[in-house]
C-alpha positions, 0 to 999 in steps of 0.5 A: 620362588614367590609367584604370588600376584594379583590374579591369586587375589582375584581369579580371572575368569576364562573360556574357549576363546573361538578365534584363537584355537589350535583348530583356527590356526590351522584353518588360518595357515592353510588359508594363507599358504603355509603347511600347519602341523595336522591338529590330531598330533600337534604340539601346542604352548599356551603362555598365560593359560589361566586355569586351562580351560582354553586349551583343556578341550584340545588335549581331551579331543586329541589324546596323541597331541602334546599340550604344555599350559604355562602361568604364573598365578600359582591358583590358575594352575592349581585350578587347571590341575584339577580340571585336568585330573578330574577330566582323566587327561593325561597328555597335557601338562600345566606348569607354574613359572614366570616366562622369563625363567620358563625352559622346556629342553629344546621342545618345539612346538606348532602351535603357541598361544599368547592370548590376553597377555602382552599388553597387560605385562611389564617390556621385559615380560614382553620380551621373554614370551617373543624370546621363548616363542622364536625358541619354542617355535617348530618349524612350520609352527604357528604362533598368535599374539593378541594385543590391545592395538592403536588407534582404539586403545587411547580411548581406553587408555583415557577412561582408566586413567580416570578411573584408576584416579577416582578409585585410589581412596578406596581399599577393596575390590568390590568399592573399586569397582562400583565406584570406577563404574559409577564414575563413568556413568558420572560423566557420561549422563553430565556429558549427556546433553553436549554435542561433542565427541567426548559425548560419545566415546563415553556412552561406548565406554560405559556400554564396554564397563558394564558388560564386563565381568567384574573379576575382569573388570578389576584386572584389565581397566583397574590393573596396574599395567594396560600398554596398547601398541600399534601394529607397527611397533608389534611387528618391529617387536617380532621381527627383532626375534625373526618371526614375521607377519601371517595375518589375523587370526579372525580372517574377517579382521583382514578384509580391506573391501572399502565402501567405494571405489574413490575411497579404494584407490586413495587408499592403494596409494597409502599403502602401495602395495606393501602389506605391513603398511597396508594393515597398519592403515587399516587400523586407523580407518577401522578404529582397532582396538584389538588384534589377534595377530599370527607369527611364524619364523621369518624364513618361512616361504609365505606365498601369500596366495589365497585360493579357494581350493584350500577349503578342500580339506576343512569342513564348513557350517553356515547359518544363514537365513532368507525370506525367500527360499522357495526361489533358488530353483531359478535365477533371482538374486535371493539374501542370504543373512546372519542373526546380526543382520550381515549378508549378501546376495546371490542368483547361483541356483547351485550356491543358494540351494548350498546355502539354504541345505546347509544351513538347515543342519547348523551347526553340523560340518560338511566339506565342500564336495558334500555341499555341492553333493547336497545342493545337486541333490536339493535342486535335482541336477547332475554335478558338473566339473565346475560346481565345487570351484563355484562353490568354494570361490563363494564360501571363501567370500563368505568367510571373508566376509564373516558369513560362514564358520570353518573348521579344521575337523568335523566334530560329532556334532548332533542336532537332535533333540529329541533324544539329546546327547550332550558332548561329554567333555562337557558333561564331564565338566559340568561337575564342576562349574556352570560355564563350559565349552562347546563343540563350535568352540565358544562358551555356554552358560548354563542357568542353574542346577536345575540346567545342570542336572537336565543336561546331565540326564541328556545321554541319548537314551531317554527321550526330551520329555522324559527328561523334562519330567525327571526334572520336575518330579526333583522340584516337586520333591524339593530335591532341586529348587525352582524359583522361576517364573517361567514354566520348567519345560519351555525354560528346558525346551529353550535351554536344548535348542541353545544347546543344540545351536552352540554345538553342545549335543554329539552323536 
């Protein structure tokens, strides 16, 4: 069989994608009320795994799991066997097929992952992954599709619509996309002086173009096939294979607070209380380019109460800043902020010594009872029977409101570097590429080989500054090339505390 495509022509660069891990779907259906597979032992699909790095970090942390990658560019799974064998994994299996013949017995599994496929496919492939997911699906399993939504994707439907014409009389990649960039940028300096709103969708169109990778940039805006869909035409889609609506994988993209209480009744009277239509609503008053949407079978008992005492058993980190920490021993309100400036405020004496110890150890994991434990011991009282309800009703709020991370295990996450240890997956892989994966499940760049061999000297045996002068003693000796302006210890002392921050050091 021909599995020859354009992603063998060009490789399509992956990574970790946070919201869309076995770990946050886990954290989502205990959330949202159904009983999810334990991660340690889960059995996970993901159609489309490009060349694994996705799903390669589970099967390393979870030797008893079973991981199954299915793609149909033979050169992403080929680059995914080797990872495999060069990481020693033994309990993942990465398989070369188009989904429309893809067959695995009568396997089931917990959790599925379609991520960045659907809308980029022909309706009959469309109609392969639902069917194999309905097969494939355990069940109490959890399967998330993302999908490029309405009303958001007609923007981006219209600039690839230009640009695919304007980049029709060039033949090879790299003049496609300077030309489809440049066209863009055409336009939107031409527009640059009307007051209009084709203005703007330009100056964000061109902002989106030209943070892309241009591997990216050629398969998703210049690529034969974009067919965003609306919510409601998903679900319609799932239902037909009897998987209904969980709820978004980012808890955040289900939050229905609105700015005012006017604008809050109008829309209870939209939706009137029916959830399906309530989501598709919020599309249009969110602009929603993008979802991330969770299925399960249709006879599933979803009860659809949400209750702060799911957090008992996932582990919270939280980093969060406040001007005023000196004043959580009393009752002033004091703010609480995240680095994009989003926050709230709180005058608990017992929440704001939480938040303020917690986030003194990010990106460390505590469950709840430690949290309240921390916060007693900061404020110097003797826990009462309504401190943890306290506290879990508020970091539920958090989270709805993207304040707070929360994970389904604690990891050995460390924040010390003075003897830094890097997380030996990644260590591992350092050997073989620059971008890799961290414990909070996101992606680190590392600058260079002179990065490279610094983080692989961090073992935890020798201390920051011996490692610094290891590295140096390199560059005078010519064995690693430093071109840089910067000086090489204060580019090491930031690249340890990034490390450290995005979870890349372990006990």
């Amino acid at each position: 069989m021909d599995t020859h495509t354009p992603y063998d022509d060009v490789f399509y660069p992956t990574g970790i994608h946070q919201s869309v891990t076995v770990d946050r779907l886990y954290v989502m259906g205990k959330i949202l009320g159904v009983k999810p597979t334990p991660i340690e032992t889960a059995t996970v699909l993901e159609i489309g795994c490009g060349d694994g790095m996705h799903i390669l970090p589970h099967a390393w942390r979870h030797p008893q799991s079973k991981v199954v990658g299915l793609d149909y560019a033979s050169t992403n799974i080929t680059k995914a066997v080797e990872c495999k064998s060069h990481l020693s994994i033994d309990n993942i299996e990465f398989i070369c097929a188009d989904i429309q013949d893809f067959t695995y017995s009568d396997y089931k599994f917990d959790y599925i992952i379609v991520h960045g496929l659907y809308a980029w496919v022909h309706d009959s492939i469309k109609e392969a992954i639902l069917l194999k997911c309905k097969e494939h699906l355990s069940e109490n399993g959890i399967c998330v599709v993302s999908y490029n939504t309405m009303p958001g994707g007609h923007i981006r439907l219209m600039t690839r619509e230009i640009m695919r014409f304007h980049t029709q009389q060039f033949s090879t990649t790299k003049d496609k996309v300077r030309e489809a960039r440049a066209m863009i940028y055409f336009l939107a300096k031409a527009n640059s002086g009307m007051q209009s709103a084709y203005k703007y969708i330009l100056q964000e169109e061109l902002k989106r173009i030209a943070s892309y990778p241009d591997a990216a940039f050629i398969h998703d805006d210049l690529g034969e096939i974009y067919t965003p869909i609306s919510f409601t035409d998903f679900i319609n889609h799932a239902s037909k294979h009897s998987l209904t609506y969980l709820g978004e994988a980012d808890f955040v993209e289900m939050n229905d607070e609105m700015p005012n209480e006017e604008i809050t009744q109008v829309f209870k009277n939209l939706h009137k209380g029916d959830l399906l239509q309530k989501e598709q609503y919020m599309d249009y008053l969110r602009y929603r380019r993008f979802r991330q949407t969770m299925l399960v079978h249709d006879h599933t008992d979803l009860k659809r109460v949400i209750d702060s005492c799911f957090l008992d058993s996932l582990f919270i980190s939280i980093n969060l800043t406040t001007e005023t920490p000196t004043l959580i021993y009393d009752n002033s309100v004091v703010q609480f902020k995240d680095e994009s400036g989003k926050g709230m405020g709180t005058d608990s004496p017992l929440v704001k010594a939480a938040l303020v110890t917690v986030s003194a150890q990010y990106p460390k994991r505590f469950n709840t009872k430690e949290i309240v434990e921390m916060a007693n011991k900061t404020l110097g009282l003797e826990e009462s029977p309504t401190d943890l309800t306290t506290v879990q009703s508020v970091l539920l709020k958090m989270y709805y409101a993207d304040l707070i991370e929360v994970y389904a295990e604690r990891a050995e996450i460390s924040i010390d570097t003075e003897k830094p240890k890097l997380w030996e997956y990644a260590k591992q892989l350092l050997e073989l590429r620059l971008n890799i994966p961290t414990q909070n499940n996101v992606m680190y760049h590392v600058e260079g080989n002179v990065e490279r061999e610094f983080l692989k000297l961090c073992d935890g045996t020798a201390h920051f500054r011996e490692n610094v002068e290891a590295i140096s003693s390199l560059i005078s000796s010519r064995e690693l090339d430093w071109q840089k302006d910067e000086d090489v210890e204060e580019f090491l002392l930031k690249s340890i505390k990034a490390c450290k921050k995005s979870g890349l050091l372990s006990n």
